[in-house]
N, C-alpha and C positions, 0 to 999 in steps of 0.2 A: 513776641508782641512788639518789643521795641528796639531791643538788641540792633540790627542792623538799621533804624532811623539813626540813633545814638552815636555809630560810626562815621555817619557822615553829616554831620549836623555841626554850626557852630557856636560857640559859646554867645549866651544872650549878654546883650547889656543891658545890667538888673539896674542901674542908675547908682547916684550916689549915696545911696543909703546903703547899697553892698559892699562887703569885704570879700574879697578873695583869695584864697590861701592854695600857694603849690605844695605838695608835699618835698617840693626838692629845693623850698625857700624863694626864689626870684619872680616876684611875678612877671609874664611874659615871657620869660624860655621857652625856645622852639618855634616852629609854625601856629597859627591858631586852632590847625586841623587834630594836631598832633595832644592829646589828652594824657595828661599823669593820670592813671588809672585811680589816685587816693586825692585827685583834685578837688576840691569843699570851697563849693559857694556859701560864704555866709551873708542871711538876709537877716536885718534887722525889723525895719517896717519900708515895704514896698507896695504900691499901688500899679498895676501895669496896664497900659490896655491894648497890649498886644500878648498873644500866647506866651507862657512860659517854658524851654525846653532846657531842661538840669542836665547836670550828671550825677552832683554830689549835693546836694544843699540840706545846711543846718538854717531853720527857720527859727530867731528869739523872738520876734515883735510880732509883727500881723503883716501876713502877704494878700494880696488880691489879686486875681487875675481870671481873665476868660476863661486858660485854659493852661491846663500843666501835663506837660508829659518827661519822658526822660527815665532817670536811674533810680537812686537814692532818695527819698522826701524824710527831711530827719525834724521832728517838732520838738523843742524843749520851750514847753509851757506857751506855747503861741498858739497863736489863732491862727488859720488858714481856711480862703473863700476860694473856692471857686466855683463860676457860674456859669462854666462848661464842662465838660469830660475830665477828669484824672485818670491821665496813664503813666504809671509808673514801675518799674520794677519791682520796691521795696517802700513801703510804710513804717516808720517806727520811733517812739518818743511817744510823748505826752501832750494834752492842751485838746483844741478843739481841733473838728475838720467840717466844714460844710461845705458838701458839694452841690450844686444844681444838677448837675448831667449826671452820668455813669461813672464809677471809677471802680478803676482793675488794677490792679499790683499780682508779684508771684509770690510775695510773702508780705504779712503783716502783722505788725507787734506792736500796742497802742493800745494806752492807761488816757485815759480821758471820752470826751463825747463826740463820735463821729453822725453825723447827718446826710446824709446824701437821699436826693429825690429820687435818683434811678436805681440799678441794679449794683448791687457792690460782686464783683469777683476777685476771687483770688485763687492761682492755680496751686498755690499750697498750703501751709497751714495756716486759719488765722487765729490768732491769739488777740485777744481784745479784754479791757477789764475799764467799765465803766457804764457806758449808755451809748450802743448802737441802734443809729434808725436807717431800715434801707427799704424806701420807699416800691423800691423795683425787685426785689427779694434778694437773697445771699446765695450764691453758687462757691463751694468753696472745696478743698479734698479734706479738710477735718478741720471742724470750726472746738475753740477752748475759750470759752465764753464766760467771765465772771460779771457779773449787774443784769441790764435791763435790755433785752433786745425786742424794737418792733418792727416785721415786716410780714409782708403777706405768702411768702414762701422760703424755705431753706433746704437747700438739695448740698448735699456732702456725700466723697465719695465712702469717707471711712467714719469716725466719730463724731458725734455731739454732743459735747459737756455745755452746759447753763445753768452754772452755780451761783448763790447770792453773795452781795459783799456784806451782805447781815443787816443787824440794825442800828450798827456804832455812829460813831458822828461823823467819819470817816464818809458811809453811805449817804448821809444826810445830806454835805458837802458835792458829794461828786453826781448825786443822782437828783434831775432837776424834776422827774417826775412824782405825783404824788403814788402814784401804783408799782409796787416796788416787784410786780409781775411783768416777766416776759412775756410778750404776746404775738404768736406765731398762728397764720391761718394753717400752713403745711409744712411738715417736716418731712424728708425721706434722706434716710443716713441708713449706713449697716450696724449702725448702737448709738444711742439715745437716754441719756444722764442729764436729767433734768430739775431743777429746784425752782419752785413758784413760775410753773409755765400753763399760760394757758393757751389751749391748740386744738383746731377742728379737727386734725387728722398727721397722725404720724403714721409712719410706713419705716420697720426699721426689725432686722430679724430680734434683736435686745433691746431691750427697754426698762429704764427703772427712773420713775415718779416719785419726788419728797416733798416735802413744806407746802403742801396746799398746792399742789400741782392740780390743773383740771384739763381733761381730754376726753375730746369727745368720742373719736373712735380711736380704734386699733387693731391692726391682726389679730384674728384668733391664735394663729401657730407660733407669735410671739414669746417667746421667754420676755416674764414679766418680775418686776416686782417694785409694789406699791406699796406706799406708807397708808399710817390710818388715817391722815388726815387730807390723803389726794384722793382721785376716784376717777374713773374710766367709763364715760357710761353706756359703749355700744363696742362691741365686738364684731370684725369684719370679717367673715369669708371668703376662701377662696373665688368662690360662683358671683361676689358684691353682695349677697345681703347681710344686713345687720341683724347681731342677736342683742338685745339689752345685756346689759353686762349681770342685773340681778337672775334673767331666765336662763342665759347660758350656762350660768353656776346651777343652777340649778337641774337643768337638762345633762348636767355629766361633760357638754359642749366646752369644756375649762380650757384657758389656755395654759401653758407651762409655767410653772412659775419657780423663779431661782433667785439670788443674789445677782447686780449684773455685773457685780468686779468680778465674777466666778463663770459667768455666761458662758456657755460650750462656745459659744460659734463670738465669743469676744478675737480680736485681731492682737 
């Protein structure tokens, strides 16, 4: 995705609110083409208005800018705008993220509250714990989700975990919504581990429901397993039609039900 812009691209001038650090000490050694592979832009508070293009950057204060692409985006406890596209290789740290446009990274690892209007991807795992909203849905290869996620679709190629941060003061703090439920129109993953989610429609050969989870459909041929306090209320067939989850129990029409830390067809 960015790998080869990144090679040929050269370092921005973030003004004087940046510090810049070579990992071999001097700043300026070398050509400006020529990148120390552990090179760290550090932004304090920066306002830009032109594109931003990294390699390495630690963000402490609050950055802004149109539009950010490049390597590394490291957040410790800052805020960060932007009100065009994030493309990045790696996400990770703490504080806020709001993006306007799209943003994509290959990996993301991030304790606080990201926003983005458009689509959030990431081509590997994303690890999140706080309050994601992705207006444009989540495409990601295994999402590990602890708080509160809202978007209108999440397509993973392997896991979904959407566990709660509880009800300490900890959660109080970090979650600025009153509804301490995930709220997902579609899910499709190959296993689906859920706490206080509410969802029109999963599609996932495992599935297991806790803490007041509500779903509205689900495969029939699914291995299930529900607590007493979530509920399922339509079961989907092969052919599309729906049985209510009370008739198909009762028609024999059951789907499997197991543990899903034990789930035959777990990865």
């Amino acid at each position: 995705m960015t790998t080869e812009r990144r090679q040929h691209i050269q370092r921005p001038a973030i003004g004087d609110d940046t510090t810049e650090h070579s990992a071999h000490g001097q700043h300026g050694q070398g050509p400006e083409h020529e990148y120390d592979p552990l090179y760290t832009t550090i932004i304090h508070t920066v306002r830009r208005d032109e594109p931003l293009v990294i390699r390495q950057a630690r963000v402490l204060g609050r950055l802004h800018a149109p539009q950010i692409d490049g390597g590394t985006l490291i957040c410790e406890n800052a805020r960060i705008v932007c009100d065009g596209n994030l493309h990045v290789s790696k996400i990770s740290g703490y504080g806020t993220i709001v993006v306007q446009g799209e943003a994509a990274c290959c990996e993301l690892n991030f304790v606080g509250d990201i926003r983005c209007a458009g689509q959030v991807t990431c081509c590997g795992e994303a690890k999140m714990a706080g309050m994601l909203q992705a207006g444009g849905g989540l495409l990601a290869s295994a999402l590990a989700m602890t708080g509160v996620m809202n978007a209108p679709h999440l397509v993973a190629n392997n896991s979904v975990l959407i566990d709660t941060l509880g009800d300490g003061l900890w959660a109080h703090r970090t979650l600025r919504c009153r509804d301490p439920h995930s709220t997902i129109r579609r899910i499709e993953a190959h296993q689906v581990e859920a706490r206080r989610l509410h969802c029109d429609q999963i599609s996932a050969e495992c599935i297991m429901l806790e803490d007041t989870s509500d779903v509205r459909t689900v495969p029939l041929e699914a291995h299930l397993s529900v607590d007493e306090g979530s509920r399922i209320r339509f079961f989907e067939r092969r052919d599309g039609q729906l049985l209510p989850a009370g008739r198909a129990m009762s028609s024999g029409a059951t789907p499997v039900h197991c543990a899903a830390r034990t789930c035959p067809v777990r990865r």
